[in-house]
C-alpha positions in Angstrom: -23.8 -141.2 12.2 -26.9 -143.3 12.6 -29.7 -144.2 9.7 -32.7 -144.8 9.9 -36.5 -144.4 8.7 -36.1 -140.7 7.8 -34.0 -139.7 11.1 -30.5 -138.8 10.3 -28.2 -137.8 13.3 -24.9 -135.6 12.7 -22.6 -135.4 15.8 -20.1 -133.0 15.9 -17.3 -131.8 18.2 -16.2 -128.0 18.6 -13.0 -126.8 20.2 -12.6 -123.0 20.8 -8.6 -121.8 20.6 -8.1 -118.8 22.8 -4.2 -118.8 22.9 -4.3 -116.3 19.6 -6.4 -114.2 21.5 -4.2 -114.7 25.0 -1.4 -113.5 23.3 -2.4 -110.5 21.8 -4.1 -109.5 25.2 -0.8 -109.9 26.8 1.3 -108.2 24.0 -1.0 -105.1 24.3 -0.3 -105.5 28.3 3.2 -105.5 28.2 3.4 -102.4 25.6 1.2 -100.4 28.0 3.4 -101.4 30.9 6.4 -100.4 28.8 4.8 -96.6 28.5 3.6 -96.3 32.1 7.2 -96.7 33.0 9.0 -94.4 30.3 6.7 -91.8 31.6 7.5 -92.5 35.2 11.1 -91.9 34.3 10.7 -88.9 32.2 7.7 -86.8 33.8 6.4 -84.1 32.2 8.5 -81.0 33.4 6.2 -77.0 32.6 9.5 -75.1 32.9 10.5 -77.2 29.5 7.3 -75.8 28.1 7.0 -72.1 29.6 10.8 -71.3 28.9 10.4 -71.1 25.1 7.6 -69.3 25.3 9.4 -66.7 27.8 11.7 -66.6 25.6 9.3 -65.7 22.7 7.7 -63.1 24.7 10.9 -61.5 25.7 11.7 -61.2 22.0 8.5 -59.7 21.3 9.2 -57.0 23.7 12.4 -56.3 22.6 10.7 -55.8 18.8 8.4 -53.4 20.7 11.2 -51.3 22.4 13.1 -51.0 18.9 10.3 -50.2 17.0 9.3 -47.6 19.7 12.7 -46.1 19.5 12.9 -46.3 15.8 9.1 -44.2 16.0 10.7 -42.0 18.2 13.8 -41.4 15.7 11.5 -40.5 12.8 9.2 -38.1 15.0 12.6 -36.6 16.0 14.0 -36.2 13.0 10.4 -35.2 11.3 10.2 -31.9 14.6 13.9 -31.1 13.4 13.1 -30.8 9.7 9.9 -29.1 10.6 12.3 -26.8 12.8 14.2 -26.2 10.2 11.9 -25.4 7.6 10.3 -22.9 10.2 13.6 -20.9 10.8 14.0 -20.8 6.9 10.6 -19.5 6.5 11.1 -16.6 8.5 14.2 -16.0 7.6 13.1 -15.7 4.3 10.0 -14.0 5.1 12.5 -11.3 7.0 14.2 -10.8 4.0 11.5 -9.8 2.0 10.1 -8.0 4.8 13.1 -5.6 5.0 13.4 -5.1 1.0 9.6 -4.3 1.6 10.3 -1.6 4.0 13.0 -0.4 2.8 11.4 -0.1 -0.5 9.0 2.3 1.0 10.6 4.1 2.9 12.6 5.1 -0.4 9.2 6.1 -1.9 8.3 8.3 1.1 11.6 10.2 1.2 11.4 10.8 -2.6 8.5 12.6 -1.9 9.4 14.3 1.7 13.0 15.5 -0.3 14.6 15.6 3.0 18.1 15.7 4.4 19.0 11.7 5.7 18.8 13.2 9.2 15.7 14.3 9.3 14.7 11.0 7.7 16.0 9.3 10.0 13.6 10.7 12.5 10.6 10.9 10.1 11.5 6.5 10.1 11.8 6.2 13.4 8.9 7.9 13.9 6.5 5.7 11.7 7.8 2.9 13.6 6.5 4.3 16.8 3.6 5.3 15.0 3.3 1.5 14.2 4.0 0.6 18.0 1.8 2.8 19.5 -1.2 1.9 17.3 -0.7 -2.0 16.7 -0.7 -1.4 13.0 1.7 -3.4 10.3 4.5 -1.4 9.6 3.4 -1.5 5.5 0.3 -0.1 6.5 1.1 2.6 8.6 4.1 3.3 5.2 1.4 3.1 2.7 -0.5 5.6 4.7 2.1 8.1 5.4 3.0 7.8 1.8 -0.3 9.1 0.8 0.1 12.2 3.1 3.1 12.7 1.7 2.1 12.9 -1.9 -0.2 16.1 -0.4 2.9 18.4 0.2 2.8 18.3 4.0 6.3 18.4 6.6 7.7 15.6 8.1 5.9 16.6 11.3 3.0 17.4 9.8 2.5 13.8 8.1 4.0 11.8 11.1 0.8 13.3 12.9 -1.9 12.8 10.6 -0.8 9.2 10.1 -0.6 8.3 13.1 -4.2 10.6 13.7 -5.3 8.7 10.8 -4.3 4.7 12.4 -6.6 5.8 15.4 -9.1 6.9 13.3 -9.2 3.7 11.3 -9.8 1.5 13.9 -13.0 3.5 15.5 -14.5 3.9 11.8 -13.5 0.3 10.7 -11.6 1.6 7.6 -8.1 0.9 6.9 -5.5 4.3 6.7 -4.9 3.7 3.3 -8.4 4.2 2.6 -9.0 7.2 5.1 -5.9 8.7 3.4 -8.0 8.1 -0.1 -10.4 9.8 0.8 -9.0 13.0 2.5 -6.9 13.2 -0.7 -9.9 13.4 -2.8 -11.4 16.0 -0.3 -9.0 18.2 1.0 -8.6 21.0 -1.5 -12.7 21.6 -1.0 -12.5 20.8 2.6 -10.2 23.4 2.6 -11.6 26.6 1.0 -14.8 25.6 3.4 -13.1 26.1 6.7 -13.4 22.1 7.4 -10.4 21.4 9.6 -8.2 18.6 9.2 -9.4 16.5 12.3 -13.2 17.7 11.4 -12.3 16.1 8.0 -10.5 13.0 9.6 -13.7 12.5 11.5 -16.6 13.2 9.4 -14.8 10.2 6.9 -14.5 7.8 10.1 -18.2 8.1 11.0 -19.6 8.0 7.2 -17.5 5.0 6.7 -18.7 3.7 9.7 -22.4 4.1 8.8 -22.0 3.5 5.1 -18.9 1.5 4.3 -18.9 2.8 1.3 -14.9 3.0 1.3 -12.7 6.3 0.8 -12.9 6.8 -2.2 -16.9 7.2 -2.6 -16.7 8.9 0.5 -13.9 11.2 -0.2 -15.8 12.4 -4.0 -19.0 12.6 -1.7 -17.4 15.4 0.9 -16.0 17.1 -2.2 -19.2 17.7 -3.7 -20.9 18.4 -0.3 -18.2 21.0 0.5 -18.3 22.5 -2.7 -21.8 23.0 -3.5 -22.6 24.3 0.2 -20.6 27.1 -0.6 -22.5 28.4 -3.2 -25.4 31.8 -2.7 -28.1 30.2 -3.8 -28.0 26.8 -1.9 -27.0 29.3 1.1 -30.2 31.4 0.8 -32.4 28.4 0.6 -31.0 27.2 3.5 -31.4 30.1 5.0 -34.9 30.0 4.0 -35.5 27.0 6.2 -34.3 28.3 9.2 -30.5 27.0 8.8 -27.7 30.3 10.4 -25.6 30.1 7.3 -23.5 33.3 8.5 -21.5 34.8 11.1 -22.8 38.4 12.9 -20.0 39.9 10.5 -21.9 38.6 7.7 -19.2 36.4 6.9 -20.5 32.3 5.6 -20.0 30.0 9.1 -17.5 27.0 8.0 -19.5 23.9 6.3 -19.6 21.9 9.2 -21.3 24.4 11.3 -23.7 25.1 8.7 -24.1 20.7 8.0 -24.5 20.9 12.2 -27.2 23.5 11.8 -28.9 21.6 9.0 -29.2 18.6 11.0 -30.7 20.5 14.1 -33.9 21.1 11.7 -34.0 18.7 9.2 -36.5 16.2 10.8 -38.6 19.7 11.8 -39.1 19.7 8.1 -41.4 18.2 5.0 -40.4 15.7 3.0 -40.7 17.9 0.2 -38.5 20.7 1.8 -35.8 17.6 2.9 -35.7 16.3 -0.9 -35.1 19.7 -2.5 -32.5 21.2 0.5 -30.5 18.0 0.8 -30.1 18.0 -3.8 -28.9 21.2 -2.7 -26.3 20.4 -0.7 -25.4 17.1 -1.9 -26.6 17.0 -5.4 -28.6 13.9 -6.9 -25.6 11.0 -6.1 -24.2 12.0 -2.8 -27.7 12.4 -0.9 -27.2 8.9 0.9 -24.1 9.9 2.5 -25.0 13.1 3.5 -28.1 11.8 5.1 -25.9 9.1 6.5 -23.6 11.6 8.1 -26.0 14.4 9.5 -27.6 12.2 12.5 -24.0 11.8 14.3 -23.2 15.5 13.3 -26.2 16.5 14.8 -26.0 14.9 18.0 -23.8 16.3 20.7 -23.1 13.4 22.1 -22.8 11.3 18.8 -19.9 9.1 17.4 -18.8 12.7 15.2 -17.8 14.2 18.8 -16.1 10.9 19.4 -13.9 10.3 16.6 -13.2 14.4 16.6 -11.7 14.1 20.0 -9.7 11.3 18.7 -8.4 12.9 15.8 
């Protein structure tokens, strides 16, 4: 160091060291060279990678395939229960189904008072009656039972069932209900001339009109039937141009006259149709006489149709 005036001069001598520096350089060299050369001698292989996962998969498939046949297990099982419980059912249902008809049949032959032989035939029959006409075997009992309650023969109600099944179907009205309504009827349908299959089809076209059901039906021909009968409503129908009587003076059966009737109703006033149709029908049946003289009337109307039938 040198003085003077004011000037001061500092001289000083600086060494850099690198050999710290060196040796971490090389250290970091030599660990890199170490890894280059553990991975030359154990390269990376895929088969080491893709085999597990192979593995995995084929695992997973085999889950799939036992879960598949355990599904298939419980559908089995669940058809063969269902199976089961089907066959049970009808059995059943074939149990009751016999007590059912067998019940019935005992009700009929109560009523028929028959020997077993010819029961025998009178069953066999309603179950050709039920064949022939597609109809449930209760039906086509519960309708020969009504028939039966009437008095007729064995013949006589295998026919008019099975007259009355046909009938049913054309009028839309089941037997039981076509059998109502003859019931109600037939005692007035009788002393009137009416024939049985002009009875069987004047109820299948009312009921067809009206669906009023047999019953209604069945009180309305009764009234009908009866009143027409009577002198005075026959000489006021007379009056109006209706033929109420044979040649022989003797009174034309009620559907004749009801056929008449129709032929010059629309020729007449309202006043004249009023009064002449009370007449006949009295105040509550009008409706269903008026309902039923347009197909008598016609010859070519569903009255011809379902007569043929019957």
């Amino acid at each position: 160091m040198a003085l003077g005036g004011n000037t001061a001069e500092l001289i000083v001598d600086l060494k850099f060291d690198d050999s710290k520096a060196a040796a971490a350089l090389q250290s970091s060299l030599q660990g890199l060279t170490r890894q280059t050369q553990n991975f030359n001698r154990n390269p990376i292989i895929a088969k080491n990678f893709t085999q597990p996962l192979g593995r995995i998969t084929g695992a997973a498939d085999e889950f799939t395939k036992s879960l598949e046949a355990s599904n298939a297990r419980v559908l089995a099982f669940g058809a063969s229960a269902g199976a089961i419980f089907a066959v049970e059912k009808a059995m059943s249902e074939l149990v009751k189904t016999t007590i059912t008809v067998e019940q019935k049949l005992t009700d009929i032959n109560v009523l028929l008072n028959v020997s077993d032989k010819q029961f025998k035939r009178f069953s066999d029959g309603l179950f050709q009656v039920a064949r022939q006409t597609g109809t449930a075997f209760g039906e086509v009992a519960d309708s020969a039972n009504e028939f039966a309650r009437q008095g007729l023969s064995v013949e006589d109600t295998l026919k008019r069932t099975n007259a009355a099944l046909a009938l049913s179907k054309l009028g839309m009205m089941d037997s039981v209900n076509l059998a109502e309504a003859i019931k109600r009827t037939g005692a007035s349908a009788k002393d009137a001339s009416v024939s049985f299959d002009e009875l069987l089809a004047a109820v299948t076209v009312t009921q067809e009109r009206t669906a009023r059901g047999g019953a209604v039906i069945g009180n309305a021909f009764k009234t009908i039937f009866t009143r027409i009968q009577r002198p005075e409503v026959l000489n006021q129908l007379e009056l109006v141009g209706v033929q109420v009587r044979k040649q022989s003076g003797e009174v034309l059966p009620a559907i004749e006259i009801l056929k008449q009737y129709g032929a010059v109703y629309d020729n007449l006033t309202p006043t004249v149709q009023s009064n002449t149709s009370a007449l006949i029908a009295g105040g509550r049946q009008i409706n269903i006489l008026k309902a039923f003289l347009p197909e008598l009337a016609a010859s070519t109307g569903k009255f011809d149709s379902a007569l043929r039938v019957a």
